[in-house]
C-alpha positions in Angstrom: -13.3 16.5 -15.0 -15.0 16.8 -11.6 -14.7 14.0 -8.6 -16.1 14.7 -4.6 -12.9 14.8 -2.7 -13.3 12.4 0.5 -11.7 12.1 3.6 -9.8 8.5 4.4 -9.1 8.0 8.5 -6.0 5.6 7.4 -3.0 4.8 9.9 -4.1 6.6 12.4 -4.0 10.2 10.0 -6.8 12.0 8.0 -6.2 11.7 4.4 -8.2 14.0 1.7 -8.9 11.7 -1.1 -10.0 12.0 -5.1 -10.6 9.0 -7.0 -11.3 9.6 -11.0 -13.2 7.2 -13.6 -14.4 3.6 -13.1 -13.5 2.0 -9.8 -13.8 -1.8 -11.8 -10.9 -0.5 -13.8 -7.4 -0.9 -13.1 -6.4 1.4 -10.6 -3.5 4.2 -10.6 -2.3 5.3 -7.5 -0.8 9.1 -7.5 2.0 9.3 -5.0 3.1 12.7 -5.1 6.3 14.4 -4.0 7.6 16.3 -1.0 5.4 19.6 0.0 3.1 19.0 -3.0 -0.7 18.6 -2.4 -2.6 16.3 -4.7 -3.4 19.4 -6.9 0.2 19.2 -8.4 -1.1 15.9 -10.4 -2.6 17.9 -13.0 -6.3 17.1 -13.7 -6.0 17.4 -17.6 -3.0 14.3 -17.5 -5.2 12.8 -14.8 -7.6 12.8 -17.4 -5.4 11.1 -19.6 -5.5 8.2 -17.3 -8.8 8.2 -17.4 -10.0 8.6 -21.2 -7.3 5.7 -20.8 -9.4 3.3 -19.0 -7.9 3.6 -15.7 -9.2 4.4 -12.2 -7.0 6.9 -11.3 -6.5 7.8 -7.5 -4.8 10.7 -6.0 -4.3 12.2 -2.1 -2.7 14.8 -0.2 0.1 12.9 1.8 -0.1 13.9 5.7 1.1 17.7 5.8 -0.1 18.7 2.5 -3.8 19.9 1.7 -6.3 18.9 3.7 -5.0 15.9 5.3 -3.8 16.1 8.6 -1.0 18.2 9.5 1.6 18.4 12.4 3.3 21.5 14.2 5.1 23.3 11.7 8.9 22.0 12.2 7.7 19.4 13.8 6.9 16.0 12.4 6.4 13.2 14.0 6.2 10.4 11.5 8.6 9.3 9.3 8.4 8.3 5.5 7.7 4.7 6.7 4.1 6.2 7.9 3.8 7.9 4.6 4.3 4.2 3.2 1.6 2.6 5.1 -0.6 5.8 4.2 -0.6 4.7 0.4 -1.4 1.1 1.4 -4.2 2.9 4.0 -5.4 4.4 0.6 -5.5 1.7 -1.4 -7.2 -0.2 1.8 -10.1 2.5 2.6 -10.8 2.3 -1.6 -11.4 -1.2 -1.4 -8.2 -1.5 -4.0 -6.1 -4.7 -3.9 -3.6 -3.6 -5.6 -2.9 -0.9 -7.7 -0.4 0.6 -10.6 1.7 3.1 -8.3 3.0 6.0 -10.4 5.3 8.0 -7.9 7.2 11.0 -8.0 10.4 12.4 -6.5 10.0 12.0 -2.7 6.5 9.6 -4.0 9.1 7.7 -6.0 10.7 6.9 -3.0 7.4 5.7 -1.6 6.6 3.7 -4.4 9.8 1.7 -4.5 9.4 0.9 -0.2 5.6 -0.4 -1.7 7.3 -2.3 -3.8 9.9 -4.2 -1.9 7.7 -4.2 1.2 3.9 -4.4 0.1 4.7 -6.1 -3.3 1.3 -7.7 -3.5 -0.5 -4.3 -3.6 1.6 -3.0 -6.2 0.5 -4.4 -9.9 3.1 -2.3 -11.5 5.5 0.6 -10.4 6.1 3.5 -12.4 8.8 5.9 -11.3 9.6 9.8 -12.3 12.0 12.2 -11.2 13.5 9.8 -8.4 16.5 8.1 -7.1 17.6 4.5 -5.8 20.1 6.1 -3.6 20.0 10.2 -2.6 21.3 13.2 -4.1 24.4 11.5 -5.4 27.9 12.6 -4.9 30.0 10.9 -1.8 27.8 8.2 0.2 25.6 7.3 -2.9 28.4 5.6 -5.5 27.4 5.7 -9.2 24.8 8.6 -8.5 26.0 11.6 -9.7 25.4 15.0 -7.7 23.3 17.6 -8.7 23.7 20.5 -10.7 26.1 23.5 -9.6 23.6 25.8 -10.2 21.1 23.8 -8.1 23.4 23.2 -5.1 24.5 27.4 -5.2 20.4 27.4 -4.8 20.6 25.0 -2.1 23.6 26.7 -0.5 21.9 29.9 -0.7 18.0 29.8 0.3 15.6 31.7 -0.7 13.7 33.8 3.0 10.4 31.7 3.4 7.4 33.6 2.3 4.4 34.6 4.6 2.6 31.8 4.7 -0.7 33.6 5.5 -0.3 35.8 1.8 -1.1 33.7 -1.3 0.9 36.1 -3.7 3.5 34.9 -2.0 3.3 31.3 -1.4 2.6 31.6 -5.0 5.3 33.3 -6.0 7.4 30.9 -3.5 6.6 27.7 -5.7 7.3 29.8 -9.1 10.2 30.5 -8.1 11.5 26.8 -7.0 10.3 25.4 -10.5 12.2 27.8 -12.3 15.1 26.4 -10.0 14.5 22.6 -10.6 13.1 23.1 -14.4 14.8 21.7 -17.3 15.2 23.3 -20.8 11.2 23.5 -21.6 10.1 26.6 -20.9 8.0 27.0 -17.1 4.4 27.6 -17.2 3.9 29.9 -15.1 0.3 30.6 -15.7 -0.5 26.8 -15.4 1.7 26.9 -12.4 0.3 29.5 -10.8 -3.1 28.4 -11.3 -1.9 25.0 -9.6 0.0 26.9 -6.7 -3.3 28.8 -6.3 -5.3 26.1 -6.0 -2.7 23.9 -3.7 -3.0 27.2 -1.3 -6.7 27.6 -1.0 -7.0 24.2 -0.3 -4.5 24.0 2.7 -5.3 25.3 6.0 -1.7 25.3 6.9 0.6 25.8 3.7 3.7 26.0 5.9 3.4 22.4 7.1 4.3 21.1 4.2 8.1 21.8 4.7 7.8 19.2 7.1 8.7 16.4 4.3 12.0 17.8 4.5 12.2 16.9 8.2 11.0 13.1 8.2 13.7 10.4 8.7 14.0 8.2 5.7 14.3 5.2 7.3 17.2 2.3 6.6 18.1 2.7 2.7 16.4 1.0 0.2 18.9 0.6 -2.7 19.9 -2.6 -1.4 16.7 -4.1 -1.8 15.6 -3.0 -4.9 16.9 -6.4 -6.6 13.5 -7.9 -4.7 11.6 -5.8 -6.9 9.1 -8.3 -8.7 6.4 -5.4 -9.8 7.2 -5.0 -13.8 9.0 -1.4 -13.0 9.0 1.8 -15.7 11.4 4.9 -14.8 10.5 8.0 -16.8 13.1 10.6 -16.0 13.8 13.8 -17.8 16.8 14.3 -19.3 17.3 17.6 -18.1 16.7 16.9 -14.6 19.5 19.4 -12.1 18.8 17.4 -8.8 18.8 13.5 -9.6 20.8 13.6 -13.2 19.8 11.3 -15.7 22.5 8.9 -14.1 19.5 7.9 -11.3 17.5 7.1 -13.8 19.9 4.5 -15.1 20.7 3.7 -11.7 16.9 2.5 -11.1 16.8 1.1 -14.3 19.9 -1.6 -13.5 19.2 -2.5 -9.8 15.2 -3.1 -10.3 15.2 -6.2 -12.1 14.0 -5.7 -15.7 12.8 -2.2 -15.3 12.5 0.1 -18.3 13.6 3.5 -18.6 12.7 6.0 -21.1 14.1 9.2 -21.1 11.4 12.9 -21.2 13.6 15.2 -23.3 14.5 18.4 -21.7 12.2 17.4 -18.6 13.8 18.8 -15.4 12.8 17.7 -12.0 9.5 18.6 -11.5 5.8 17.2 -12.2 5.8 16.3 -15.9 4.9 19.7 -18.0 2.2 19.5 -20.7 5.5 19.4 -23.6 6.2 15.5 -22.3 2.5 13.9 -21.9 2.5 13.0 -25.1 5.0 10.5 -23.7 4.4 10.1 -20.4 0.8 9.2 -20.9 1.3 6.5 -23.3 3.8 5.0 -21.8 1.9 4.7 -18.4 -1.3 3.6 -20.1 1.2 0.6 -22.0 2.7 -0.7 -18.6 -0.6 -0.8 -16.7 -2.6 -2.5 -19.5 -2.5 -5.7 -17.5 -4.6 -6.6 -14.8 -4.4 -4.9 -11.7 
């Protein structure tokens, strides 16, 4: 499945763009998660969408790909810009409003859309995310991560050369194996993505600067405002937000629906749990939109 990949000027930033199938049917927006370039949304479950009937939509956020980029280690924006980047999206594609489907940090993203742009957000679908943070103390009735995970955390990996694909490549392998579940990593697949997420960023390094941005006030609060009919697809298997977030989202956005991935860690849903994922997207954005 091919589509030209354009450049957006959107809040002030450059954003690389790909927009797939009919633009008079409902659109999908593709928000995806910290230091991942649009490449991560696999163009086979993109297809999906698609063979679906949906217009599906998805960009490198600032720092990622070819969009624009700041100093490495130094950002200066914060995830409230990355908010008004989607609605910049959605804006420079002529799209009202669209069926937001974000991940992780995009999760986060989408549920800001949703409380604070909720007439561009038909429906909000959310994977691999949290109401709240990493659980633990601060964030009550969100448990913590794995202890596996946090020895991970508490014991980084050196940064790769940024400049040698092998290993950049090898870089992202090796955080997937960290954050997988109980199906077994693709690394082939993966490595073909990491491949392509590299040759198509002019500054792979920037990307860490996701990890820098300030948040902004919480959300959680607010997520009782929610009017967008909400879906949370979490995997069961998930080391950094436990199923617990999941439920979390599913009680505080008012009548959300979860349903659980089996075995799904926290990462980009792997080929094993499309069957699933698909579907169930494709169900909650058959309305207008």
């Amino acid at each position: 499945m091919q589509a030209p990949e354009q450049t957006l000027h959107v809040n002030g930033v450059d954003l690389a763009v790909q927009a797939f199938g009919d633009p008079a049917a409902p659109a999908v927006l593709l928000v995806s998660g910290a230091e991942a370039t649009m490449d991560w949304w696999d163009e086979e479950f993109v297809a999906r969408l698609v063979d679906g009937g949906r217009y599906a939509v998805r960009y490198d956020t600032r720092d990622t790909g070819r969009s624009t980029t700041w100093p490495v280690g130094a950002p200066a924006y914060t995830q409230a810009d990355l908010v008004g980047d989607a609605v910049g999206v959605l804006d420079g594609l002529g799209i009202g409003a669209a069926h937001v489907v974000g991940i992780s940090m995009g999760g986060g993203i989408a549920q800001r859309l949703g409380v604070d742009h909720p007439r561009r957000v038909a429906t909000l679908t959310l994977i691999s995310t949290t109401p709240g943070g990493p659980g633990g103390p601060g964030h009550p009735g969100l448990p913590p991560m794995s202890d596996a995970l946090a020895k991970t955390f508490a014991e980084p990996a050196e940064a790769p050369d940024w400049t040698d694909r092998e290993a950049v490549i090898a870089y992202f392998l090796a955080a997937e194996r960290a954050f997988s579940g109980t199906i077994p990593v693709d690394e082939d697949r993966l490595r073909r993505t990491a491949g392509r997420a590299f040759d198509r960023s002019p500054v792979p390094a920037a990307a860490g600067n996701h990890w820098m941005i300030e948040d902004g006030p919480p959300v959680r609060g607010r997520l009782g405002s929610v009017t967008a009919p909400t879906l949370v697809l979490h995997g069961t298997a998930d080391p950094l937000f436990p199923y617990g977030h999941a439920e979390a989202l599913a009680r505080e956005i008012p009548g959300a629906r979860l349903v659980p991935l089996p075995g799904m860690g926290h990462q980009m849903p792997p080929p094993e749990v499309w069957d699933t994922a698909v579907a169930e997207i494709l169900a909650h954005t058959a309305g207008s939109g």
